[in-house]
N, C-alpha and C positions, 0 to 999 in steps of 0.2 A: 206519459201524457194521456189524456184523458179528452177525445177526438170524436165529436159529435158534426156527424154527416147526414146533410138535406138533401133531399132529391124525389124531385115527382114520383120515379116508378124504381124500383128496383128486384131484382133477379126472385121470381121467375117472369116476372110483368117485364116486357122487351118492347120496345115503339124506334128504338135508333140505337147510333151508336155511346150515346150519354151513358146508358145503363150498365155499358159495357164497360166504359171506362171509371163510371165511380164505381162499381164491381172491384175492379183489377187495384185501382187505389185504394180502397177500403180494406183489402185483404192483405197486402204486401205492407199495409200500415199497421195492423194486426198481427202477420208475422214476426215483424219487427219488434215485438214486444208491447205496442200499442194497448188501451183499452178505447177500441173503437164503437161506436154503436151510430148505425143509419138508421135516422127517420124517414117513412117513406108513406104512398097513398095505396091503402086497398080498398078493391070494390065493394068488400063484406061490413057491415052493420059493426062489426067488433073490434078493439084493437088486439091486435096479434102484435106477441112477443117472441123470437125464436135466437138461435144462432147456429150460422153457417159460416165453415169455414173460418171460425173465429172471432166471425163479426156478427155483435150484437143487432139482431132486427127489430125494427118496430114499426108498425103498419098499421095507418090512423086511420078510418073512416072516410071517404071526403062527403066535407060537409058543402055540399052544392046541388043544384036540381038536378043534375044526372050523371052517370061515370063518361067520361068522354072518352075513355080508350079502349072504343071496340068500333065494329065496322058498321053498328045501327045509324042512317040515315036519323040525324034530328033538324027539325025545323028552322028557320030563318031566327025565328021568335025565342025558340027555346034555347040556341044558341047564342043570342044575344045576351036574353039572363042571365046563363052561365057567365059569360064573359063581363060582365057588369056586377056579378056576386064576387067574382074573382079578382077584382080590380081593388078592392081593397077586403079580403073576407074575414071578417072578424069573429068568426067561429073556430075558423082555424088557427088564427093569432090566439086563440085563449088554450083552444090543445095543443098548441106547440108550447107555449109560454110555462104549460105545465109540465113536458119534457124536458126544458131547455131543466127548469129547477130542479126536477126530480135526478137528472143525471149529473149535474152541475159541472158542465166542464172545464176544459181550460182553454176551448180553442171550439166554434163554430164553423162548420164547413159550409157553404150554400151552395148549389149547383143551379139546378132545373128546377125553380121555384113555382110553375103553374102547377094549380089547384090551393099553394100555401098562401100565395098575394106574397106582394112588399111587405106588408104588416109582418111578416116573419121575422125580417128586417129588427123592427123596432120590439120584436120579444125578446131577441138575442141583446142587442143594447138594454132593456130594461133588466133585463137579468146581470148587467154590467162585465159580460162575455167578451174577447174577443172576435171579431166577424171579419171572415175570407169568403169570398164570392169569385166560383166562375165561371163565365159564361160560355156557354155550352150551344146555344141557342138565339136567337134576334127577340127571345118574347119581354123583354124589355122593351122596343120598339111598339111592338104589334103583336094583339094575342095570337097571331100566325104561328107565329117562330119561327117564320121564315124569309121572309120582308120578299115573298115571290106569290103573285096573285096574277090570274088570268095572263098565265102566261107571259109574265113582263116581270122586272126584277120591279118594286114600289119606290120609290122616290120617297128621300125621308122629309120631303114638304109637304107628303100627302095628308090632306086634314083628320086621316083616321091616326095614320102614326102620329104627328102632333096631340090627338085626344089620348090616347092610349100611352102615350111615353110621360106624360107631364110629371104626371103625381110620381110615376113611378122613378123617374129622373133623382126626384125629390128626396123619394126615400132612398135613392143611392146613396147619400152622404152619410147614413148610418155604417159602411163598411171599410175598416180599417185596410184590407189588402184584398187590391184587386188582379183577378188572373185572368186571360186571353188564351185560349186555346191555341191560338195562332196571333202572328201578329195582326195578320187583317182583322179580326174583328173584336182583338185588344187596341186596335188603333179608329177602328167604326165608333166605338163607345166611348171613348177619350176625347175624341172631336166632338164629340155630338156632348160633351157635359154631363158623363154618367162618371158617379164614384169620384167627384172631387175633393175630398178628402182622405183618400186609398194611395196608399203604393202601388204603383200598376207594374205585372210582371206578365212574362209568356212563357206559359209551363204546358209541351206538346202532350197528350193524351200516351199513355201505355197499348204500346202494339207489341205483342207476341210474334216473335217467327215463326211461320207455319212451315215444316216440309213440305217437299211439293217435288215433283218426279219434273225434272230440266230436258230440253229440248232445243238442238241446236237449231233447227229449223221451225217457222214459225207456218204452222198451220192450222192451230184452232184457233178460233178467236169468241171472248165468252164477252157476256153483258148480266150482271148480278143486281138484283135491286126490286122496288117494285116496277112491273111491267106497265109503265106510263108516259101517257107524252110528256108531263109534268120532269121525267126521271131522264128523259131523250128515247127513249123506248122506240120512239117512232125512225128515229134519227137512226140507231145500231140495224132496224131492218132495212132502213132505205140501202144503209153500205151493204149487208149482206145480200139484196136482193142482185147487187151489182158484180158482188165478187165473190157469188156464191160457187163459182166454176173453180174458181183457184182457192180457196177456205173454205172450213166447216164453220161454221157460225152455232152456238149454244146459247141459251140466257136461263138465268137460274131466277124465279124469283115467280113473282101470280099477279095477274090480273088485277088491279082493283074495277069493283062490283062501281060501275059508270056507265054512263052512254056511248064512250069511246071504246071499252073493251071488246065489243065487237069489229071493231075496225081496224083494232090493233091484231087482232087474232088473226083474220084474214090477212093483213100484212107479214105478219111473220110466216104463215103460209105458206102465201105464195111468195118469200122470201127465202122457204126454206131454214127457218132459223128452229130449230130443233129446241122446243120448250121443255124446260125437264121440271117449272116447278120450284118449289122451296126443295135447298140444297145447302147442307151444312157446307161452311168456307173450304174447308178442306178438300171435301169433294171433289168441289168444282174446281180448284186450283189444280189440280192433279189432270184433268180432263184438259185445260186450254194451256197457250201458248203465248197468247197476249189476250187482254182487256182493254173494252171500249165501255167506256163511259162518259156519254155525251150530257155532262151536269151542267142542266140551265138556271139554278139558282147557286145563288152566293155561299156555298158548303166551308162552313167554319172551321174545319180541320180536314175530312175526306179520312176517315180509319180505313173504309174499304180500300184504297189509292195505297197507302200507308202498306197493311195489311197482301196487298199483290204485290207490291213491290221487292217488300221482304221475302219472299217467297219465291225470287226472281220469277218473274213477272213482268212485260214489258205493258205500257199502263199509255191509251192514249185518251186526251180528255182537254177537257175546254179551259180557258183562263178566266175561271170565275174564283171568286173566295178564296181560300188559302192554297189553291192548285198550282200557280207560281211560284208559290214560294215553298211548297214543298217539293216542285220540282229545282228548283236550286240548291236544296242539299240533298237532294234522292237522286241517285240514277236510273233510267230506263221510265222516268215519266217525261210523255211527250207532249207537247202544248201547241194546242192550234186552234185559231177562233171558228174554222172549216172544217170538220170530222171528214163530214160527206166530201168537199173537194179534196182533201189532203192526205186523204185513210192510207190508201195505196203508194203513194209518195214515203209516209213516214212510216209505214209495215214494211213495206219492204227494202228501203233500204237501211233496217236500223237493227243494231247489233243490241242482244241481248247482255248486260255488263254487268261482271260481279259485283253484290252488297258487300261494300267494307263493314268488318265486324266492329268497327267504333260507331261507325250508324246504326247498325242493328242496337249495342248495349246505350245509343239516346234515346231509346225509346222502348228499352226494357224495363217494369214496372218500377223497381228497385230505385232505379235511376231519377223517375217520375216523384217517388213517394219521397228519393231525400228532398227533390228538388222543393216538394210543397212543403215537406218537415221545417226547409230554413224560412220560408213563407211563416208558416205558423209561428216559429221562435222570433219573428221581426227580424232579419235580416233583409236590409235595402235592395238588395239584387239577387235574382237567381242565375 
């Protein structure tokens, strides 16, 4: 089969966990005998053609006022245009329009579609393609992509998502088979009248078991992520400050360049929470003993969660997004609406519990790629 896969950014460009997951499927789909090829966005003036690992690269230009995935401060103004070029960009609809032909598949993938627009949508259809979409993301909603602003989850009657979802709504109906990363936000977009003409399915992202050296007592306790109040950053120092007598406290991860950074720095501190920095997973899993992750927006899968828990890992963390429900078939993830009152309650009286190896192989690549294979061939259920 002949397997053309979309996606904003991919390897060595990293912004989340999306990249990582259409990475792992791209390549296990290639394995398989696949002829896969990923379209993808670079910052450079040229298109670049490469392959790695099997899988054919292609990396377009973006055609728009500026690259938006780096840590440059842009303007109110400048960013509006972005997002208003992107809302339907018809630059990109004509370079994609000429990949879709040039490769002529048998099967369109979509993921992470900011910088392509919906219009990509309608290239895959004029080129008379099959089209799978999944959402990876809320930027169907809101060019956020994350439906979490000033600190508050957004409301999907707020007149910004209304302007930003319509069109895009619209052009959902160009997609044959829809996929959810999770159920929650396969069942957000269904409610809300996205992809009414799709099969909707939920097909979980590809997580790798990491080794990781086990520990019958629990005495580090880590925080992985960017260092922000936005991440709970503020939240894992307030418990560390508390319980830094009985725990070591770690957080791996940096600063974003804000007016808060300074505040947060000084908290961890005089918290004592030992910054170590960007730290490959492994690392840091080796060093602690349990994980907090105090997540205040609506996290459509949680790979990191996913990812520690494999690992054995005790993982404690808030019931936002798909965190209930992957604590109902994972064990040793802990759910509580109070980190800060309940840290100590649920750390120490809780037993670390072996991963059954039939949870580990739902969420090994292999498993992942048949699941989308029967996606692609139209079968009704995965």
């Amino acid at each position: 089969m002949k397997i053309m896969i979309f996606n904003t950014l991919y390897f060595p460009y990293r912004i989340g966990g999306a990249e990582v997951s259409v990475q792992l499927l791209a390549e296990e789909l290639a394995l398989q005998g696949h002829r896969v090829r990923v379209v993808s966005l670079t910052q450079g003036n040229e298109r670049e053609a490469t392959i790695l690992n099997g899988v054919e690269l292609i990396k377009l230009p973006l055609a728009n006022v500026y690259w938006p995935f780096s840590n440059q401060n842009k303007s109110t103004l400048k960013k509006a245009a972005w997002h208003l070029f992107d809302y339907l960009n018809v630059k990109m609809y004509f370079k994609s329009l000429k990949e879709i032909k040039e490769f002529a598949p048998d099967i369109v993938h979509t993921n992470n579609i900011s910088g392509f627009s919906v219009l990509l949508w309608k290239a895959v259809k004029k080129c008379k393609v099959r089209l799978v979409h999944t959402s990876r993301d809320y930027y169907l909603f809101h060019p956020n992509s994350t439906l979490f602003s000033n600190g508050r989850t957004m409301k999907l009657n707020d007149k910004s998502i209304i302007f930003w979802s319509t069109i895009k709504r619209i052009y959902s109906r160009n997609v044959d088979e829809y996929v959810g990363i999770s159920h929650f936000i396969q069942k957000l977009h269904h409610e809300n009248f996205f992809f009414k003409n799709a099969n909707n399915h939920v097909i979980y992202n590809a997580v790798s078991k990491i080794e990781s050296t086990k520990s019958s007592d629990i005495k580090t306790i880590g925080f992985i992520g960017r260092l922000s109040t936005e991440k709970g950053f503020d939240v894992f120092c307030n418990v560390a400050g508390k319980y830094k007598n009985k725990y070591s406290f770690i957080a791996a991860g940096n600063f974003v360049n804000n007016e808060e950074q300074h505040s947060l720095k000084n908290l961890a501190s005089k918290s004592e929470v030992s910054v170590k920095g960007f730290m490959k997973l492994d690392d840091f899993l080796n060093q602690v003993d349990a994980v907090v992750l105090p997540i205040k927006w609506n996290e459509p899968f949680g790979r990191t969660v996913v990812e520690c828990v494999l690992a054995d890992k005790l993982v404690l963390t808030n019931p936002v997004g798909a965190m209930t429900e992957l604590s109902m078939i994972l064990p040793n993830i802990i759910i509580t609406d109070n980190i800060e009152r309940d840290f100590y309650d649920k750390i120490d009286k809780s037993e670390i519990k072996p991963v059954d190896s039939v949870l580990i192989d739902q969420f090994k690549p292999k498993e992942i790629a048949d699941q989308y294979l029967r996606v692609y061939n139209g079968k009704v259920s995965v």
